[in-house]
C-alpha positions as CSV (number, residue, x, y, z in Angstrom):
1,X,-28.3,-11.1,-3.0
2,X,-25.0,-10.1,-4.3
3,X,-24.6,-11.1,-8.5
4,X,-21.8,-12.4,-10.0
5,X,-21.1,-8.9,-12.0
6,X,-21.3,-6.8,-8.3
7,X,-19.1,-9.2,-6.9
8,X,-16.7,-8.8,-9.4
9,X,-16.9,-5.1,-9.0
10,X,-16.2,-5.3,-5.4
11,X,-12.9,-7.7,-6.2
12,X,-11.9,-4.9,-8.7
13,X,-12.4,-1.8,-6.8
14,X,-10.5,-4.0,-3.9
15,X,-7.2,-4.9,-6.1
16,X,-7.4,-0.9,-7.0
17,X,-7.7,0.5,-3.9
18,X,-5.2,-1.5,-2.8
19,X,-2.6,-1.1,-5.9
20,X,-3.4,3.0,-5.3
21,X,-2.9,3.5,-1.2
22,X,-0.8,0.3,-1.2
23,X,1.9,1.9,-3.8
24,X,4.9,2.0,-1.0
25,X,4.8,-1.3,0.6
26,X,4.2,-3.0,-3.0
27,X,7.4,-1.4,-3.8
28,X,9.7,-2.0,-0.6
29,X,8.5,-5.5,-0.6
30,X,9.6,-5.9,-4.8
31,X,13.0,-4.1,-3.7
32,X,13.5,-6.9,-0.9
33,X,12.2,-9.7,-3.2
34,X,14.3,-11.6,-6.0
35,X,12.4,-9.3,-8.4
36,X,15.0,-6.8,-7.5
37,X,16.8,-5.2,-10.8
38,X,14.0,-6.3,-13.1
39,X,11.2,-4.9,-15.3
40,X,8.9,-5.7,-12.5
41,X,10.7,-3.5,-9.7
42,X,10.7,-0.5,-12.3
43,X,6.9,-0.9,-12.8
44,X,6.4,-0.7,-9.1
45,X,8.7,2.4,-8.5
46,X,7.1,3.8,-11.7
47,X,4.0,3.3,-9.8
48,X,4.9,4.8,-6.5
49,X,6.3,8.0,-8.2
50,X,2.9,8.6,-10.0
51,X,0.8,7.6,-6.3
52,X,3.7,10.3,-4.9
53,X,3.1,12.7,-7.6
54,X,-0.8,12.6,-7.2
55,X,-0.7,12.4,-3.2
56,X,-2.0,9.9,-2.8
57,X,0.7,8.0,-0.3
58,X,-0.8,10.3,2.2
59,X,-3.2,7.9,3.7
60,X,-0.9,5.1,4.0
61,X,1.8,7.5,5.4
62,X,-0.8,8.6,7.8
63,X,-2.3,5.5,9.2
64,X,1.4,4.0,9.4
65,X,2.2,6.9,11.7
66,X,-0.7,6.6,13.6
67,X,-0.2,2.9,14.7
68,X,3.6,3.7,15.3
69,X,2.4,6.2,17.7
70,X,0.0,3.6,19.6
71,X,2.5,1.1,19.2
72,X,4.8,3.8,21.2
73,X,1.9,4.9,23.8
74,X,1.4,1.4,24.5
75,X,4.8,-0.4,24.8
76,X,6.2,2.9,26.5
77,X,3.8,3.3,28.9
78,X,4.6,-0.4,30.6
79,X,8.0,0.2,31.1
């Protein structure tokens, strides 16, 4: 039985995971949004700089790649 501490652990280490590997869509989708020019878009590119800086937009470059790729085998393949 999950407690109400562990479940709040899981929601954190969730948000985080997602605010670390996430870095690069968080900030195209704050350039695209009225946030655009604000204190808010400089916190996200602040934040994809440092994710940049540490490497760690590797696994969401990767897996990005990797469904493009399908995405190719598979639509090419029926024409």
């Amino acid at each position: 039985m999950l407690n109400p501490r562990g479940l709040l652990l899981i929601a954190l280490l969730g948000c985080g995971s997602a605010a670390v590997f996430g870095a690069a869509p968080l900030a195209a989708w704050v350039d695209a949004s009225n946030a655009n020019g604000t204190a808010v878009q400089q916190a996200a590119d602040g934040w994809l700089l440092l994710m940049q800086r540490a490497g760690l937009d590797r696994p969401y470059d990767s897996v990005r790649r990797e469904v493009r790729d399908a995405e190719a085998v598979h639509f090419g393949a029926n024409n």
